[in-house]
C-alpha positions in Angstrom: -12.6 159.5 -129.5 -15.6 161.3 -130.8 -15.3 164.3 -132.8 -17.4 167.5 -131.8 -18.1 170.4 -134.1 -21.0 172.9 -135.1 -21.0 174.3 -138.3 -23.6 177.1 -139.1 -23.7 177.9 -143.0 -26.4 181.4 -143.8 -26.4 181.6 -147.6 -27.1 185.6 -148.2 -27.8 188.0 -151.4 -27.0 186.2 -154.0 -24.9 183.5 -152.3 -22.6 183.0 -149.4 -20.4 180.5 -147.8 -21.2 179.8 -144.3 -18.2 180.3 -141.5 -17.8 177.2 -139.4 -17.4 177.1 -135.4 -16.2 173.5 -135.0 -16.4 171.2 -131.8 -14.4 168.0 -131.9 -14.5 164.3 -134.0 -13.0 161.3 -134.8 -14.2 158.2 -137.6 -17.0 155.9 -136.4 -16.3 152.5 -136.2 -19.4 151.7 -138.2 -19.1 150.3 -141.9 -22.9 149.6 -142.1 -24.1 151.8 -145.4 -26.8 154.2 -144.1 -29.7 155.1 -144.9 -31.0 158.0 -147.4 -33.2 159.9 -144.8 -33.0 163.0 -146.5 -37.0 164.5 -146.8 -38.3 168.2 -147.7 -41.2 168.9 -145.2 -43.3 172.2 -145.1 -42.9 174.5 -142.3 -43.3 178.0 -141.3 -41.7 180.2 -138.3 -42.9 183.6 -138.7 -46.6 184.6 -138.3 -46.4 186.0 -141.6 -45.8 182.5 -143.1 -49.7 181.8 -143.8 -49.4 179.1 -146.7 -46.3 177.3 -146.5 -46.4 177.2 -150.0 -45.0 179.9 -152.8 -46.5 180.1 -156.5 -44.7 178.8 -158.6 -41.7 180.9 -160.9 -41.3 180.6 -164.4 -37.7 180.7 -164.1 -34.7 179.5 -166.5 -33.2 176.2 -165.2 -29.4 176.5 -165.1 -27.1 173.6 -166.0 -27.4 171.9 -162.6 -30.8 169.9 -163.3 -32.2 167.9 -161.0 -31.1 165.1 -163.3 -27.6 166.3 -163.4 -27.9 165.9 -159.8 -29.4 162.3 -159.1 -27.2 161.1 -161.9 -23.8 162.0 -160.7 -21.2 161.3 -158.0 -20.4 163.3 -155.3 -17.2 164.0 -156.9 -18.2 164.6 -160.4 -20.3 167.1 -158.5 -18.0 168.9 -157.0 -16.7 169.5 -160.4 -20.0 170.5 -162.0 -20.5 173.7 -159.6 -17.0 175.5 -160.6 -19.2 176.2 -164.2 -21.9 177.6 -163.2 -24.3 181.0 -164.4 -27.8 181.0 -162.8 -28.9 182.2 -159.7 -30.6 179.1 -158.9 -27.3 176.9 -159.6 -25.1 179.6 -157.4 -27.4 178.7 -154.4 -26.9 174.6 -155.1 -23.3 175.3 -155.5 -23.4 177.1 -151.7 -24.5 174.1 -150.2 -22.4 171.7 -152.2 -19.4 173.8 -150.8 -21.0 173.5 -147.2 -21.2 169.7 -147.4 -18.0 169.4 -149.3 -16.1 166.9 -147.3 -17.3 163.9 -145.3 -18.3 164.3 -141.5 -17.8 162.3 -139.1 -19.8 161.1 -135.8 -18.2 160.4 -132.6 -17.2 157.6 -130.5 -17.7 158.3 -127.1 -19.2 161.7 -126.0 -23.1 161.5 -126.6 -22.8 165.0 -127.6 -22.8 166.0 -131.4 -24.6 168.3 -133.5 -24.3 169.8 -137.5 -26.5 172.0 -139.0 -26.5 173.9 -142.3 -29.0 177.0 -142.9 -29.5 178.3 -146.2 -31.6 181.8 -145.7 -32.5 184.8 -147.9 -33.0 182.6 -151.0 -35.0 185.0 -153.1 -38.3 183.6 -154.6 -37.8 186.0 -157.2 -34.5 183.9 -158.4 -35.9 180.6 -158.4 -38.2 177.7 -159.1 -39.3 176.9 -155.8 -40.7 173.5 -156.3 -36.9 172.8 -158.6 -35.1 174.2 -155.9 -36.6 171.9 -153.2 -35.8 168.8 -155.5 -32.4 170.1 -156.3 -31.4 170.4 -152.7 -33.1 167.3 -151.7 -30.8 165.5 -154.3 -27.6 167.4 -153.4 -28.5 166.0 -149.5 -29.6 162.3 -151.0 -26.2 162.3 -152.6 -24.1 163.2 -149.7 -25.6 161.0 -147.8 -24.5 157.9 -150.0 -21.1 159.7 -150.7 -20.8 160.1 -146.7 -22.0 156.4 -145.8 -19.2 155.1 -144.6 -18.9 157.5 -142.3 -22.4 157.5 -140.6 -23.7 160.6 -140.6 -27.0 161.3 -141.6 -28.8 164.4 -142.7 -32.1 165.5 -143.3 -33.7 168.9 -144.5 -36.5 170.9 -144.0 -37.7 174.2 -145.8 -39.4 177.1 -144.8 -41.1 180.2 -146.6 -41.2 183.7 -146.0 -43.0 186.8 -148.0 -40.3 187.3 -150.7 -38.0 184.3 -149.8 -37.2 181.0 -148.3 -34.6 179.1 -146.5 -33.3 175.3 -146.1 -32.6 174.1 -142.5 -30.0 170.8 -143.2 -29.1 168.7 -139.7 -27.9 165.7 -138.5 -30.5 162.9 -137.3 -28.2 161.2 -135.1 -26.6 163.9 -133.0 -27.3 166.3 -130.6 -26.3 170.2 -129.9 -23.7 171.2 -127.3 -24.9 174.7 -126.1 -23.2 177.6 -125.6 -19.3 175.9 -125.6 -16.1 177.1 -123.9 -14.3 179.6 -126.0 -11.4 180.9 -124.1 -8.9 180.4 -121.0 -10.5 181.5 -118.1 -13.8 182.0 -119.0 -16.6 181.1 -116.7 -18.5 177.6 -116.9 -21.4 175.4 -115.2 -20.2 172.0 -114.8 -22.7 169.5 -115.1 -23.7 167.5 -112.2 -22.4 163.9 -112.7 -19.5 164.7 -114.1 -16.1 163.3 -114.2 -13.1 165.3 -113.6 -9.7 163.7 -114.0 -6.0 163.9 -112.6 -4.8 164.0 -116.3 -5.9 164.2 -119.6 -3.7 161.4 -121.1 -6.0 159.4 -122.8 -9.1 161.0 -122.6 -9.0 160.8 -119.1 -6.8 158.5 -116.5 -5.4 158.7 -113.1 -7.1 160.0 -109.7 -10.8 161.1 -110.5 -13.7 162.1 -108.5 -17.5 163.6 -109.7 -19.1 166.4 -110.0 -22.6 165.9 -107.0 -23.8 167.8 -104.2 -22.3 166.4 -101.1 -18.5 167.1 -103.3 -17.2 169.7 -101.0 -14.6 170.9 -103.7 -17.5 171.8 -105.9 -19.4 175.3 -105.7 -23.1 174.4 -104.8 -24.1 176.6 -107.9 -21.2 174.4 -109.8 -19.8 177.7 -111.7 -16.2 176.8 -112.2 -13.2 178.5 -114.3 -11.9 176.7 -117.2 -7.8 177.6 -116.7 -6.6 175.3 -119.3 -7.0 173.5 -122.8 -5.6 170.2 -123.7 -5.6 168.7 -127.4 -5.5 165.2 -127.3 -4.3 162.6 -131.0 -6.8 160.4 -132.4 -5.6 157.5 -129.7 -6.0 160.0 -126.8 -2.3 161.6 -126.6 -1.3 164.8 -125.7 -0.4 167.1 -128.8 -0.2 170.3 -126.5 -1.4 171.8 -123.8 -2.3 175.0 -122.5 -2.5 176.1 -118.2 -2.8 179.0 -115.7 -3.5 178.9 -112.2 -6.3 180.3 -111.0 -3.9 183.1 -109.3 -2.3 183.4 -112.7 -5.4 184.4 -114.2 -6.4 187.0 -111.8 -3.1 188.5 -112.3 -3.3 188.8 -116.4 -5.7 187.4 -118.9 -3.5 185.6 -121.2 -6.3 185.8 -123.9 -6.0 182.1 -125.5 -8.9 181.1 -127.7 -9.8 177.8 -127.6 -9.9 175.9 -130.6 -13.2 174.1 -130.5 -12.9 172.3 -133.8 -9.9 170.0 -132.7 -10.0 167.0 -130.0 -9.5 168.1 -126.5 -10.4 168.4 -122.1 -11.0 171.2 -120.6 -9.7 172.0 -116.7 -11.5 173.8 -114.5 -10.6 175.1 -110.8 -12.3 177.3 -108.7 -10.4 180.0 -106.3 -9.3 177.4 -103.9 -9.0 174.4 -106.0 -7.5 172.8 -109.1 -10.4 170.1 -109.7 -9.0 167.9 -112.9 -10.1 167.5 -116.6 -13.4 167.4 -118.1 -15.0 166.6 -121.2 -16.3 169.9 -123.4 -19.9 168.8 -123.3 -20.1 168.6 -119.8 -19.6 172.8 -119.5 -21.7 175.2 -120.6 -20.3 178.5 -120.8 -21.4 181.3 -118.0 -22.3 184.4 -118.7 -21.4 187.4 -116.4 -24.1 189.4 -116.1 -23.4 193.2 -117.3 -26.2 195.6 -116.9 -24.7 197.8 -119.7 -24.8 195.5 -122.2 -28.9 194.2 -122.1 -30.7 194.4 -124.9 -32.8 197.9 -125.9 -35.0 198.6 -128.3 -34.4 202.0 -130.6 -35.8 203.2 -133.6 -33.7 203.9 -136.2 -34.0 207.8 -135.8 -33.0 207.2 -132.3 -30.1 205.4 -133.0 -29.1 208.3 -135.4 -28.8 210.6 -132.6 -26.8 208.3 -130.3 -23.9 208.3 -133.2 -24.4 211.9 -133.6 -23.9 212.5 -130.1 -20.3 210.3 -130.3 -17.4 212.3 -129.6 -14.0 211.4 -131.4 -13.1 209.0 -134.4 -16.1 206.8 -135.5 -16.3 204.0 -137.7 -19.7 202.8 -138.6 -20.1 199.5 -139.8 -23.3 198.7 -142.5 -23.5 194.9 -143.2 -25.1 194.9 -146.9 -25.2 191.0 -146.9 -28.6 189.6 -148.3 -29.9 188.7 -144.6 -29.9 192.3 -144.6 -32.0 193.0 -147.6 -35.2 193.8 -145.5 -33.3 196.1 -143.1 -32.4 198.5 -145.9 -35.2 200.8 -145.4 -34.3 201.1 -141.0 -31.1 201.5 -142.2 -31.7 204.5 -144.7 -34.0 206.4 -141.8 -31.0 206.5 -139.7 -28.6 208.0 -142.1 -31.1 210.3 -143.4 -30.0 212.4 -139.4 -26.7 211.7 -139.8 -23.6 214.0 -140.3 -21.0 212.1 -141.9 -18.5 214.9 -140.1 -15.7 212.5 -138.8 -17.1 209.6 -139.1 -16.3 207.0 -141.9 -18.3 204.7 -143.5 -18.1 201.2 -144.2 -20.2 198.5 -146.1 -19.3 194.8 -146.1 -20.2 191.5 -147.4 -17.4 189.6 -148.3 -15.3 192.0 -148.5 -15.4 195.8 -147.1 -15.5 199.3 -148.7 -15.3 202.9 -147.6 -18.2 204.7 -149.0 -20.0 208.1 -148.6 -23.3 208.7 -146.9 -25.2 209.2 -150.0 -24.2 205.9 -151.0 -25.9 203.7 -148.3 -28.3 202.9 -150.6 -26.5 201.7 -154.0 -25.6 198.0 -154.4 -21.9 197.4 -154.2 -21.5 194.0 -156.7 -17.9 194.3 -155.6 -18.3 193.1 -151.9 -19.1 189.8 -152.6 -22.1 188.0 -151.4 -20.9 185.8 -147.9 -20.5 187.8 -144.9 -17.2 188.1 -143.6 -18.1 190.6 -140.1 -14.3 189.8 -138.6 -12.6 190.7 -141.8 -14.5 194.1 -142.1 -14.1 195.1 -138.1 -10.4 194.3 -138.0 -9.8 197.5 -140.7 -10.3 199.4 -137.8 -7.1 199.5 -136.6 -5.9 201.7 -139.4 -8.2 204.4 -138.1 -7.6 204.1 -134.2 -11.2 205.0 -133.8 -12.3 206.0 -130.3 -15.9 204.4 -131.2 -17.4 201.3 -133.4 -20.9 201.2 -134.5 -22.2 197.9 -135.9 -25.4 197.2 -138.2 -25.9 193.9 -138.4 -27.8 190.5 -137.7 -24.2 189.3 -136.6 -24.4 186.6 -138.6 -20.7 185.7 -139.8 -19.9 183.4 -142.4 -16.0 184.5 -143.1 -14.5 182.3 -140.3 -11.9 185.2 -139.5 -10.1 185.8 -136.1 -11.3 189.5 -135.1 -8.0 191.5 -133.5 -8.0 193.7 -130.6 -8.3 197.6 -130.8 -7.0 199.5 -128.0 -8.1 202.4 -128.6 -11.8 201.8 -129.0 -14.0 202.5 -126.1 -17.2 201.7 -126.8 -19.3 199.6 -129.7 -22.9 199.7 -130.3 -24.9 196.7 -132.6 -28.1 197.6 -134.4 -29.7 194.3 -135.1 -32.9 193.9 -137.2 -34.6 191.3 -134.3 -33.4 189.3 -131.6 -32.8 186.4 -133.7 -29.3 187.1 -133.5 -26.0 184.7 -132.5 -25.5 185.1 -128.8 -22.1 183.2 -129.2 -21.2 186.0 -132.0 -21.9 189.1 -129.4 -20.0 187.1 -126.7 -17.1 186.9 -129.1 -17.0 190.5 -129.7 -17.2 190.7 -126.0 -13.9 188.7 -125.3 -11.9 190.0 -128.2 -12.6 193.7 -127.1 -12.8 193.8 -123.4 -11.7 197.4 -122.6 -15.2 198.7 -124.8 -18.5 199.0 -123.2 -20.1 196.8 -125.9 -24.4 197.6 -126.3 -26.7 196.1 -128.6 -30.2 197.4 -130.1 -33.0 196.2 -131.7 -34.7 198.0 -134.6 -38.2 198.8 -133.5 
């Protein structure tokens, strides 16, 4: 059985633990020792990136050198980041913690992805040319720690104006897009595929496939997925999860999926229960909703559509170092704001009520990883009527966000378009009864 999982890490500020949305895996049957491929390769992604290249800083080394590195284990590693002081070493000691335990690649589905991104590393902070070496070595040495297991990684860096980022990914796999996350959530089957009676060993029993001349099959193959099934390493059933279709017309039982463990997928459509799937062969269907498209909105705008809010509001100001260059949108639109019930909050890590006037202090206390579902789920100790939301959505905490009944709608300011779809769609399931919008800062 293969193992699927995607794990995004987006180290912020001064540093931050990425949060992980996991797919499924299982050990490789591979001993062979792999290959080093790890390789530092200049790129660029934003028109302002004209050089590829940053001066070099004259900055302190910390005690993680780029000898300390190549000359050590993986574990005495591990134990060499709990001491650490400089800037520099708090960013190695981010992706240590991100590559802390061996990965595995599947089996049997032929899809698999991982990917680390390290952004918002400030050029001020570091040697860039040490930096690249240090991370290249932290990758070399997973990769011989991780041999046995076959997975193989490779990174890439990137610069920007003020800063610069480290993409880390797997050679050998590939991404499922846009996964299942919930009972009864809409999916496009792909056409080929094999749906089962039962999900006993991966699959068994009466069968039939997913093609155009299968009557049982929408033509535009947009199924429901009305249960979950997660299977043991030698394809048993652990437990199980199923509605009718009927049944979930009736009530939405609101079961996450839990995308990091083994398991099938069912789908039916409104006159048939077709059989189990494998997870990479949906990809998740999005109901159109005309209220929540994108729009663009200055930041003055924006003001005046919290001013005009009615009723408890909670506004949200993500302070995480992704943010860092959205500080100055963000001050405009608090400049035309009356703080007159309405509270405040700022989050990183962790979350604080604070006062207008403050927007624009730095808050050491919050941490420096970005933990969105932590922060949003205070809300239910104000019943709060409305939600507001400035952020690049970009979670790292890993928390479950909680239901609020009594909001009704939620706006998101995002800096660009650049943002997690799958994070909006979350906040979309969790809080179904609000009319959830999102902006872009123009």
């Amino acid at each position: 059985m293969k193992k699927m999982f995607a794990i995004l890490l987006t180290l912020v500020l001064v540093f931050s633990v990425s949060a992980t949305a996991r797919v499924e895996a299982t050990p490789a049957a591979t001993t062979e020792p792999l290959a080093i491929t790890a390789t530092a390769v200049e790129g660029t992604t934003q028109a302002t990136d004209t050089t590829g290249t940053a001066e070099h800083q004259e900055t302190p080394d910390g005690t993680l050198t780029i000898e300390n590195i190549k000359q050590s284990t993986w574990e005495e590693l591990l134990k060499k980041i709990q001491n650490i002081t400089s800037f520099e070493d708090k960013y190695v000691q981010c992706l240590v913690e991100a590559l802390k335990e061996p990965q595995t690649i599947p089996i049997y589905h032929d899809t698999e992805y991982e990917s680390y991104c390290m952004a918002g590393l400030r050029l001020d902070d570091i040697d860039t040319n040490r930096m690249i070496q240090k991370c290249q070595a932290v990758v070399n040495l997973y990769n011989l720690y991780n041999a046995s297991h076959s997975l193989q990684l490779e990174m890439t860096y990137k610069f920007y104006p003020t800063s610069m980022s480290f993409d880390i990914k797997s050679t050998n796999l590939k991404d499922i897009e846009n996964p299942v996350m919930e009972i009864g959530q809409f999916a496009v089957v792909k056409e080929g595929t094999v749906y089962w009676e039962t999900s006993q060993d991966f699959g068994s029993g009466k069968h039939n496939t997913v093609t155009p001349s299968n009557i049982y099959v929408p033509q535009d193959r947009i199924v429901t997925v009305n249960a979950v099934s997660y299977l043991s390493e030698d394809g048993n059933i652990n437990s199980s999860f199923y509605r009718t279709f009927d049944q979930l017309q009736q009530q939405n039982p609101n079961v996450q999926i839990e995308i990091w463990q083994k398991r099938m997928l069912h789908i039916c459509t409104d006159k048939t229960d077709l059989g189990w799937v494998y997870p990479e062969n949906l990809t998740r269907y999005e109901v159109a909703d005309p209220k929540s498209d994108e729009i663009e909105m200055t930041p003055e705008e924006f003001a005046e559509e919290i001013q005009a809010k009615e009723g408890t509001t909670i506004i949200y100001v993500d302070q995480s170092g992704s943010m860092s260059s959205f500080v100055e949108q963000a001050t405009r639109a608090f400049d035309k704001l009356d703080k007159t019930d309405r509270t405040i909050i700022v989050f990183a890590e962790y979350n604080k009520v604070i006062s207008k006037e403050q927007i624009n202090d730095y808050h050491s206390e919050i941490g420096g990883s970005t933990n969105i579902y932590g922060a949003l789920n205070t809300a239910l100790q104000y019943a709060p009527k409305h939600i507001i939301i400035i952020s690049d959505l970009c979670d790292t905490g890993g928390q479950k966000l909680l239901d609020v009944p009594t909001v009704e709608t939620v706006e998101i300011l995002c800096p660009d378009e650049n943002y997690p779809r799958d994070e909006l769609q979350y906040i979309k399931d969790t809080w179904k009864n609000a009319t959830v919008t999102l902006s872009i800062i123009k």
